[in-house]
C-alpha positions in Angstrom: 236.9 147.8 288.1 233.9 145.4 287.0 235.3 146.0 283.2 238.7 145.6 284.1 238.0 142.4 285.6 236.2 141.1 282.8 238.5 142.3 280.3 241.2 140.6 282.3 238.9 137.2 282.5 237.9 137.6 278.5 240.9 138.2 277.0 243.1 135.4 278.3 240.4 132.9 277.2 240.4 134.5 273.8 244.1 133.8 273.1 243.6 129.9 274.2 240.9 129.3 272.2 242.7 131.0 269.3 245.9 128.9 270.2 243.8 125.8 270.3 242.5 126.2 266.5 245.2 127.2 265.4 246.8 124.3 266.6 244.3 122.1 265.8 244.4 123.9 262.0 247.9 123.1 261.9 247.6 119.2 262.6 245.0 118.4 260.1 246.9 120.1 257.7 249.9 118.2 258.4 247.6 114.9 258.5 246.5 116.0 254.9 249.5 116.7 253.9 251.1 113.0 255.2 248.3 111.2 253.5 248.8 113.2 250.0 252.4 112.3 250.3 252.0 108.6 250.6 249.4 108.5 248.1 251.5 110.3 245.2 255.0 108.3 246.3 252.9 104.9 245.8 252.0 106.2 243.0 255.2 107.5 242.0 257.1 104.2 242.6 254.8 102.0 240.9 253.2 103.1 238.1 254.1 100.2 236.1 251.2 97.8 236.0 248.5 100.8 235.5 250.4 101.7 232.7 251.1 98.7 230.9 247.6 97.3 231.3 246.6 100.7 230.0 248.4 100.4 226.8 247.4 97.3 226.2 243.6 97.9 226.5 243.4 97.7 222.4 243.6 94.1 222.5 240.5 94.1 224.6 237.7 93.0 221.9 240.4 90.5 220.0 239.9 86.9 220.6 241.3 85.0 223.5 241.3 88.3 225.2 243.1 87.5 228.9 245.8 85.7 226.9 246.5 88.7 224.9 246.3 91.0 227.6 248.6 88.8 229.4 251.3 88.6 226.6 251.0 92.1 225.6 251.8 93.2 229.4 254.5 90.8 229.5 256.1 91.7 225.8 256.4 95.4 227.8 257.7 94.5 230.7 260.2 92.7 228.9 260.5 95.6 226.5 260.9 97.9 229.7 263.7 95.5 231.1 265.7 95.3 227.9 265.6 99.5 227.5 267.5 99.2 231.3 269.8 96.4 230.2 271.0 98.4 227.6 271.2 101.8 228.8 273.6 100.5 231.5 275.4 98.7 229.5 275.9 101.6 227.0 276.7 103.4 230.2 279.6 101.1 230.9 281.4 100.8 228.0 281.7 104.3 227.1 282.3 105.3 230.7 285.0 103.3 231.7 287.0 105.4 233.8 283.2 105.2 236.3 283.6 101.9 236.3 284.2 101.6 240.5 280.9 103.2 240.5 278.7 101.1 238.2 280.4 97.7 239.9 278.0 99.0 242.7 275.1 98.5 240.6 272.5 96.0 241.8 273.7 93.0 240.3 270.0 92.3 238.6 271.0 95.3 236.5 274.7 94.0 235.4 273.8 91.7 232.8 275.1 92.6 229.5 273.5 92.8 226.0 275.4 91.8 223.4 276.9 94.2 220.3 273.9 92.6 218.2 271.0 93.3 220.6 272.2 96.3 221.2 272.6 97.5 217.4 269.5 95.9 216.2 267.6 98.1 218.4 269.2 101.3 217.6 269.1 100.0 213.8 265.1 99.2 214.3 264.4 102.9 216.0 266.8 105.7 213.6 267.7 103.2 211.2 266.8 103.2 207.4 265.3 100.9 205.1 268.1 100.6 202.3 269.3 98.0 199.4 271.4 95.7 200.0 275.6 96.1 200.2 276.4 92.6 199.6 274.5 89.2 198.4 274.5 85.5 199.3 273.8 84.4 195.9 274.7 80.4 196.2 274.8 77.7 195.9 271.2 75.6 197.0 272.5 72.6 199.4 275.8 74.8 199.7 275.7 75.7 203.3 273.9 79.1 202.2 271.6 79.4 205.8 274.6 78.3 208.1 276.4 81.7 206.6 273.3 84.1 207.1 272.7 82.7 210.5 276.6 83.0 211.4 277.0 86.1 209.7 274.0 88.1 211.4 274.6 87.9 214.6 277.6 90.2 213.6 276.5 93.9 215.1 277.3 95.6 211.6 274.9 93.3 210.1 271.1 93.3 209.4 270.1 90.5 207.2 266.7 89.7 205.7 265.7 86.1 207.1 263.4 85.1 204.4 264.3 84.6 200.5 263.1 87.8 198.3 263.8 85.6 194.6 264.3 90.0 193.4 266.9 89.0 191.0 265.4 85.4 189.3 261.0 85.5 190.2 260.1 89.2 191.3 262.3 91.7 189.0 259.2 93.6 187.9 258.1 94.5 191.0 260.8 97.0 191.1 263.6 98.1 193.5 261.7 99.9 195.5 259.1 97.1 196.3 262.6 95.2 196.9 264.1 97.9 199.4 260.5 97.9 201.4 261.6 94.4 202.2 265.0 95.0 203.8 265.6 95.4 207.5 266.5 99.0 208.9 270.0 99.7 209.2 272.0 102.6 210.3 274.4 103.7 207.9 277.6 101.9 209.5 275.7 98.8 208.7 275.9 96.6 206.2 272.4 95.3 204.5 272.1 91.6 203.7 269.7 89.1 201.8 270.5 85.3 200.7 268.7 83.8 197.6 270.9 80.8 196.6 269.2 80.6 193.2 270.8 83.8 191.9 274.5 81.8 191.5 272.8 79.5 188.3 270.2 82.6 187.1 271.1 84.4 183.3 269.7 87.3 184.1 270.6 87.9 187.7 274.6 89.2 187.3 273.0 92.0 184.6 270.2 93.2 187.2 272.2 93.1 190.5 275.0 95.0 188.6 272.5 97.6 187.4 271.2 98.0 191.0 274.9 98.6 192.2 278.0 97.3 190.4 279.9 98.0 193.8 277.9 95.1 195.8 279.8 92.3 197.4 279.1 88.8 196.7 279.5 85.4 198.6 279.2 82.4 197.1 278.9 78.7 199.0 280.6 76.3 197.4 280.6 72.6 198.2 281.2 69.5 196.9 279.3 69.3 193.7 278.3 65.5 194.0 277.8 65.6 198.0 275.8 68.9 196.7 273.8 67.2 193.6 272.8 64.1 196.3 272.0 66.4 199.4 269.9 68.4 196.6 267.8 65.1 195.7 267.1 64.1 199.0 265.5 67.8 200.0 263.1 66.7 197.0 262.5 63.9 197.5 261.3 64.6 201.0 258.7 66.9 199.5 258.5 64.5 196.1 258.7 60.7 197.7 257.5 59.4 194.0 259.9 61.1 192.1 262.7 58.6 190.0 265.7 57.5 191.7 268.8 59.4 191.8 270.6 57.1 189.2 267.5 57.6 186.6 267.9 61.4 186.8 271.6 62.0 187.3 272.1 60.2 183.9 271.2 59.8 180.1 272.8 56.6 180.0 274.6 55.5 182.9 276.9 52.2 180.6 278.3 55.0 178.9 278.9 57.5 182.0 276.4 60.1 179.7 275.3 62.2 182.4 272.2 64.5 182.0 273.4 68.2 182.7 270.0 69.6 181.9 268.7 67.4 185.6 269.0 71.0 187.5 270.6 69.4 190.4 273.5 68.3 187.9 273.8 71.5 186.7 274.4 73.7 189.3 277.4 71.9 190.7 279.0 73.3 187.2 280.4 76.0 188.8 282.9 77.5 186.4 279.9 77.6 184.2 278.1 80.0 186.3 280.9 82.2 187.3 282.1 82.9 183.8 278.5 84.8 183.6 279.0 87.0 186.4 282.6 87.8 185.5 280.7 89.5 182.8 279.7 92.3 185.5 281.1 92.1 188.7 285.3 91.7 189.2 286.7 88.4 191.1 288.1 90.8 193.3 283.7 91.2 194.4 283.2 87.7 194.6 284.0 85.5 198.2 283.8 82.1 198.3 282.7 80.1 201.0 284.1 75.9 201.7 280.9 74.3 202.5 283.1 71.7 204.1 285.3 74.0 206.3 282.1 75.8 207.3 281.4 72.2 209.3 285.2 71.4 210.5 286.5 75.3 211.0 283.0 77.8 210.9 284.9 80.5 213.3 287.5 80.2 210.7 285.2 80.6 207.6 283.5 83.2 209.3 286.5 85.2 209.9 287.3 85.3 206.4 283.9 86.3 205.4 284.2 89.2 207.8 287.3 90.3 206.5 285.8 90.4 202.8 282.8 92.2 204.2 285.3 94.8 205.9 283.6 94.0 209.1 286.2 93.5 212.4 286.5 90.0 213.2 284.0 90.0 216.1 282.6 86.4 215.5 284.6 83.5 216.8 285.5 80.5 218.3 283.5 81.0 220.7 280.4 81.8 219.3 279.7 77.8 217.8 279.8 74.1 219.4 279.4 71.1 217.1 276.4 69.3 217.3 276.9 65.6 217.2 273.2 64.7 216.2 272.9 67.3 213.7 276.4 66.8 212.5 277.3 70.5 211.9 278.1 73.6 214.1 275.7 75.4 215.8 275.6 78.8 217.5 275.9 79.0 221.2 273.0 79.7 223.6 272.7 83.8 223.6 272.8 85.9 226.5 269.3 87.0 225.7 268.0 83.2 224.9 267.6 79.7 226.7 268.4 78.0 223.9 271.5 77.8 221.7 270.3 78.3 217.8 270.7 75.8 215.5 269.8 75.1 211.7 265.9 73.7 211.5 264.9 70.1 211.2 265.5 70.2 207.3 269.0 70.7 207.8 271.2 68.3 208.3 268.9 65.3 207.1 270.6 61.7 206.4 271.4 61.5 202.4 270.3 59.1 200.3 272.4 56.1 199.8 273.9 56.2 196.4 276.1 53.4 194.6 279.5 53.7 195.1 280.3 53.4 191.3 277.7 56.1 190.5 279.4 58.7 192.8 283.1 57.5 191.0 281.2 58.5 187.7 279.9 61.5 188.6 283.0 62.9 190.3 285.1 61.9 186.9 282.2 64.4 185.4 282.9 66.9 187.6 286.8 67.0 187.8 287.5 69.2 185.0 284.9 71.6 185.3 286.3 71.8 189.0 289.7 71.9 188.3 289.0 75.2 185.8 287.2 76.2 188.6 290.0 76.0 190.9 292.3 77.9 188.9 289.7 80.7 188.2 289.1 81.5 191.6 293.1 80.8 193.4 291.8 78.0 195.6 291.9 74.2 195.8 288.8 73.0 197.7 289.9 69.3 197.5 286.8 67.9 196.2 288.8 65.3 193.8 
């Protein structure tokens, strides 16, 4: 009876103390458990900053070193942003029939990247470095940097900004020191570069023509005495004690004996030029840009370039606005900028004030190198 009785006393206590650890077991576990789950989703959900300021910890011994760290954070976030800009708006276009379903997008993730941002990032990651299908070759003072700037914001465009001088100043470095220099492009691109000096070089037509006879050509004409005085007031900016425009223009200005040797005199001899590069390239390879229409029509221009370029007519009217101050066209403010791009400070610069009967004398020069011009090429640009 006494062991019955203590096995009846014993027992029951055994199984309450076991419930009681196990219970006890079973709410730290679930504590543990709770905390490691907040801890991992925090960690989860912002992993952001650690990892930015992590990739940026090789700026740490450079100079200014918070300001660095501070850009180089913000370039990725930015970076970051711009990689989920586009994704959803590649997701849209080519998804259109799930288009109820992205309108529910937060609206912070709705803005779209244009054609060009888009394509110049692709272009920049798989792209390829490649020569050039098609050359701004002239004229200086033509209008040459209002085309390149217009022209690149095209999607199916990559365009070197800077002038290589391959053709007329750096030949013997070699094509592929010249094909380093290009911008990546994929291969439904077209490559572009802009030296307006290769329109009046001998040698240029030859070399271009050995690097590819099929490359496409565009040419800015303009005016050739608006061009010649334009021309003299760039140097004379840089040159303020140079002679005056009337000393270099002519050899004797009683007799109307202009000097075609002065370099800006010369180049406004189109028909000159372009009887060289017939040599090598059809007329059918050669567009010509209206230095004036590029100011009154640009989307117009434009539109003709692209056709020549066999590019669709994606740039247009409403790409440009007319700047009163600068007196010429100027690109409207992109989605991805504040500001709307214009031409720099050197562009659109007051002219020099020429004599009225000086200007009479040279455009009687010009008029039948112009006119042959004219006919050469099917078009009457009205300078006369």
């Amino acid at each position: 009876m006494a062991y019955r009785f203590m096995s009846n006393r014993i027992v029951p206590s055994s199984n309450r103390l076991s419930k009681r650890f196990i219970f006890i077991f079973t709410i730290s576990l679930s504590f543990t458990y709770l905390c490691y789950s907040i801890l991992f989703c925090c960690g989860t959900i912002m992993p952001t900053q650690s990892y930015e300021e992590k990739g940026c910890l090789n700026h740490k011994n450079v100079g200014s070193e918070k300001l660095l760290q501070k850009d180089c954070i913000a370039d990725r976030r930015t970076a970051l942003d711009e990689t989920l800009n586009v994704a959803l708006t590649h997701q849209g276009s080519s998804n259109a029939r799930n288009q109820s379903r992205n309108s529910a997008l937060p609206i912070t993730h709705k803005r779209s990247v244009a054609p060009s941002e888009y394509n110049i990032t692709v272009a920049q990651k798989y792209g390829n470095k490649k020569l050039p299908n098609a050359l701004i070759i002239g004229v200086k003072k033509g209008g040459t940097r209002a085309v390149l700037e217009f022209i690149r914001i095209h999607p199916d465009v990559r365009a070197l900004g800077t002038e290589p001088h391959f053709f007329d100043r750096n030949y013997d470095r070699g094509l592929d020191w010249y094909r380093g220099l290009m911008p990546r492009t994929l291969d439904s691109q077209i490559t572009l570069e802009k030296t307006p000096s290769y329109f009046v070089t001998r040698e240029a037509p030859r070399r271009i023509a050995s690097m590819s006879p099929n490359t496409k050509l565009i040419v800015v004409v303009r005016n050739p005495v608006t061009r010649a005085i334009s021309d003299y007031t760039q140097t004379l900016s840089k040159k303020p004690d140079i002679p005056t425009f009337e000393e270099l223009a002519f050899q004797n200005r009683s007799q109307g004996l202009v000097d075609t040797s002065w370099n800006a005199i010369r180049i406004g001899m189109y028909i000159l030029h372009l009887e060289n590069w017939l040599q090598y390239f059809r007329l059918s390879q050669i567009h010509f840009v209206s230095g004036e229409r590029l100011i009154t029509d640009p989307a117009g221009e434009l539109g003709r370039v692209q056709d020549f370029l066999g590019l669709k007519r994606i740039i247009t009217d409403k790409h440009f606005y007319f700047n009163r101050t600068k007196g010429f066209p100027c690109l409207k403010k992109p989605e991805s900028s504040s500001q709307p791009r214009c031409l720099g400070k050197s562009k659109g610069r007051t002219h020099v004030q020429i004599d009225r009967e000086v200007i009479e004398q040279l455009r009687d020069f010009y008029r039948p190198y112009n006119i042959k011009f004219y006919e050469m090429v099917g078009q009457d640009f009205r300078w006369d």
